[in-house]
N, C-alpha and C positions, 0 to 999 in steps of 0.2 A: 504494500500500500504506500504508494507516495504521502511526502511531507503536507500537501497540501489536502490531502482529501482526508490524511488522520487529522489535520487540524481541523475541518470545515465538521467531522463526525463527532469530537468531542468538544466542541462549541454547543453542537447540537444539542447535543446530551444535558449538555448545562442548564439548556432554555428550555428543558422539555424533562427535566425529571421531576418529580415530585418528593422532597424531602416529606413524611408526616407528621402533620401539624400536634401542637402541644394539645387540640383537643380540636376533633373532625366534625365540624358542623356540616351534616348531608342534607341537601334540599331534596324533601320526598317528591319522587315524580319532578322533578326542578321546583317547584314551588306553589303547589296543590292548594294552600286556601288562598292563594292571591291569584294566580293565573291557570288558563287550561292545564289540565295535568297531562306530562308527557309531550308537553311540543315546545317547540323552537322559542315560544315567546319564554314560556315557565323556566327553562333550562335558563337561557339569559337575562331572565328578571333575578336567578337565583344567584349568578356570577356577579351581577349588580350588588346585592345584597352580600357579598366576601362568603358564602360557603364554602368548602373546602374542598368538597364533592359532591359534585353530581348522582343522585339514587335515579335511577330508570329502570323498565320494565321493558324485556323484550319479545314478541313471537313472531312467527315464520308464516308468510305468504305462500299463496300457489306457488311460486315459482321461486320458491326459497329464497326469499329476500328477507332481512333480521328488519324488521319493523316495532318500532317503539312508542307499547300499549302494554296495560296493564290486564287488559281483558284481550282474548285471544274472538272477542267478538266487539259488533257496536255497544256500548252501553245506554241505555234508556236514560240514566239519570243527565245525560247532555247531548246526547248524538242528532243529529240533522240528515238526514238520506239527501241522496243528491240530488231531490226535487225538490226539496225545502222542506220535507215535514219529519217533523220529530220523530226517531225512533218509539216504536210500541214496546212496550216492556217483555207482551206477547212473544212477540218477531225478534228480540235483540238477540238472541240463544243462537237462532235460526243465518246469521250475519255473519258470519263466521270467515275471520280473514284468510284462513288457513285455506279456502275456496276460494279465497279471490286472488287475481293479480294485482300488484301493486296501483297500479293505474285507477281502479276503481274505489281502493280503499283509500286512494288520497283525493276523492270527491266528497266523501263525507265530513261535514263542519262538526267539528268536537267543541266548539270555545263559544259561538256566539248566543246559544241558550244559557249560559253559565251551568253551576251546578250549586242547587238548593241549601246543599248540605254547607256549603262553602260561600257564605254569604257575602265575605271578601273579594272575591273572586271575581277577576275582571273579565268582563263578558266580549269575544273578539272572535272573528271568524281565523281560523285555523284548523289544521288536520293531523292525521297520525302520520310524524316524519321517518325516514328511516333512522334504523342507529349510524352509518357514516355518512347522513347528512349534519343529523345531532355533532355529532364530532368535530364535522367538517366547519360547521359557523362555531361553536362552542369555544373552538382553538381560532377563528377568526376575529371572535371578540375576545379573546386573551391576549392577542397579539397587539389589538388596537388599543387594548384601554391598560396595556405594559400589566397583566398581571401575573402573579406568580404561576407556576404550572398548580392545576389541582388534580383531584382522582375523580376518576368514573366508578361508579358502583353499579353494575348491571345486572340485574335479575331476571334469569332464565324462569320466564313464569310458566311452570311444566308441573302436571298434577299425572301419572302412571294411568288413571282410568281414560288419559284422554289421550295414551299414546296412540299416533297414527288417525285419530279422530279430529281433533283441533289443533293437532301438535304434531311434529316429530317424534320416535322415539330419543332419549338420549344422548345417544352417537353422533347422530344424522342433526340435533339439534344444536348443542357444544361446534361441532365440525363447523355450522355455517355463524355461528358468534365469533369462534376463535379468527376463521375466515376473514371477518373484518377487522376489527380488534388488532389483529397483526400485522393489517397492513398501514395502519394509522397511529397505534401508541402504543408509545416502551410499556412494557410490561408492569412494572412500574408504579404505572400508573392508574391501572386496574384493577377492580375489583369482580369476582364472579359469583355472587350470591344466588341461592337457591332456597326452596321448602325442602324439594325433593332432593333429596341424598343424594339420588341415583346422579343427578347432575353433577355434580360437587366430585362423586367418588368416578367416576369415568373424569374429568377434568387432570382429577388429580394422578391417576393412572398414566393419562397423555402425559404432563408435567414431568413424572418420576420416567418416562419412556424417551424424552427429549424430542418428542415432538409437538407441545405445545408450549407459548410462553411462560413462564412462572408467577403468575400472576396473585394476588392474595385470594384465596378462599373466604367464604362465609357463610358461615350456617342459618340461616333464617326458622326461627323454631317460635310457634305459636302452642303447641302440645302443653302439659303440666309436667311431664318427665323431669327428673333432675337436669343437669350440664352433663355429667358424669355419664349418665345411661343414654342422651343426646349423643353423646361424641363418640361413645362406646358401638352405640347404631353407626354412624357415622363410618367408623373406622380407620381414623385419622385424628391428627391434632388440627383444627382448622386457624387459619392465622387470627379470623373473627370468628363470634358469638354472636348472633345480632337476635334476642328475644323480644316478644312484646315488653314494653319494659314496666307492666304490670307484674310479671315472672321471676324480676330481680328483685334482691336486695343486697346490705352492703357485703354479707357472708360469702353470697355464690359469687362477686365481683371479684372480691380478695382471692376465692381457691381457683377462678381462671385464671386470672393475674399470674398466679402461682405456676400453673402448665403453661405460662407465656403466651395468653389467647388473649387477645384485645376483647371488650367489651363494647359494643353498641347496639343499643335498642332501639323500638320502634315504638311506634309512632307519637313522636312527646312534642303536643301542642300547645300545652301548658306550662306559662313560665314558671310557675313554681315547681313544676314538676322537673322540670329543665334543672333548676337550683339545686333540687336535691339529687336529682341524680351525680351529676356533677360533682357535688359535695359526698357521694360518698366513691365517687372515683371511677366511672364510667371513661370509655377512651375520647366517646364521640358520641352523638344523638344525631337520628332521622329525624325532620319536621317539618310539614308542611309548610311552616313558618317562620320562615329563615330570618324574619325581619323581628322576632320575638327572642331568636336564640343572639341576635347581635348584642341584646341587655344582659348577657350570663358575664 
């Protein structure tokens, strides 16, 4: 390798790694109760607000493209069909992107109904982007507004009863995440959160095989199970933890701490709740509300 292209590769590296921060504010969905969740606006309303990383959700088109939704169909509580009427709650099931091609599922308006739930939330026409579109402006407004490099947290939204139905199986689903991911960001600077194990533990197979990048693991765990019989399932040490953060307290924080697993929980929209977790030593918090976690 020439003088000049090791230098130009390890400049890169500089502008583009992600040191992690003394405490990881993730904007859920980029930033769920102020803007649509999962698009272009919310991701960089949340870089606005200094989160640290990006939380997204991703599933697989007809024609296997990684699209970023949280529901692997339209949802009723916002969705707009592309003749202007509102999705039926009926019919949302029935939507299923996994059936469509891309082209069609970027006709539906996700943003200009708002969502009820999320009273904040700014009402705007937009749609379900790809994840390296997401990437693609995400790093375009980093580079304009000079900010530090951050992480992507991306969640393989994959439930076993829907393999091949609304999904990929797990192989075929990892394959076309990693697919993008690698051709866009250091490793680095990634996260690969899951429910389903089975994602996580095929990830980490490729990883320990040397063909995929080494990217940080997370477990996403809603269940009551201890940590211990989590991880044991698991079968692995995951570099995160990331439970409801109703599941924690300071006890189970400390004995992860101890097998060297970061702590981040979900979904804390309350600033006191923010305080204390915090206070008893959490790494990082998910939240809707990134502009609530800026007063911690």
């Amino acid at each position: 390798m020439g003088f000049n292209v090791l230098l130009s590769c390890v400049i890169a590296t500089l502008f583009t790694s992600a040191t992690p921060p003394a405490f990881d504010v993730q904007g859920h969905r980029g930033c769920r109760g102020l803007m649509p969740e999962n698009t272009i606006p919310a991701f960089l309303k949340a870089l606005e607000l200094g989160v640290t990383t990006l939380e997204l959700d991703v599933v697989i088109s007809k024609e296997r493209r990684v699209v970023v939704s949280h529901e692997p169909y339209f949802n009723a509580a916002y969705s707009i069909t592309p003749d202007g009427k509102p999705v039926d709650k009926k019919d949302q099931k029935s939507l299923l992107i996994y059936r469509m091609n891309y082209a069609d599922v970027k006709r539906y308006d996700v943003g200009s109904n708002g969502n009820s739930a999320y009273p904040e939330q700014q009402k705007i026409q937009t749609y379900k982007p790809l994840l390296s579109e997401v990437i693609e402006q995400a790093e375009a407004y980093r580079k304009a507004h000079n900010l530090p490099a951050f992480s992507y947290n991306i969640e393989l939204k994959s439930v076993p009863s829907e393999y091949n139905v609304s999904q990929p199986e797990p192989a075929a689903f990892c394959d076309l995440v990693e697919s993008v991911i690698s051709q866009t960001l250091p490793a680095e600077r990634v996260v690969i959160q899951s429910f389903d194990f089975a994602i996580l533990t095929h990830w980490k197979q490729q990883i320990d095989a040397g063909k995929y990048p080494n990217v940080r693991l997370s477990a996403l765990v809603e269940n009551l199970r201890s940590p211990q019989k989590n991880i044991q399932k698991l079968g692995f040490k995951p570099a995160i933890y990331s439970p409801h953060y109703k599941l924690l307290n300071q006890r189970r924080i400390a004995q992860l701490h101890e097998q060297g697993i970061s702590v981040i929980p979900w979904t804390v929209n309350q600033l006191s709740d923010m305080k204390r977790l915090k206070e008893w030593g959490v790494d990082g918090l998910i939240t809707d509300y990134p502009d609530r976690a800026a007063r911690l």
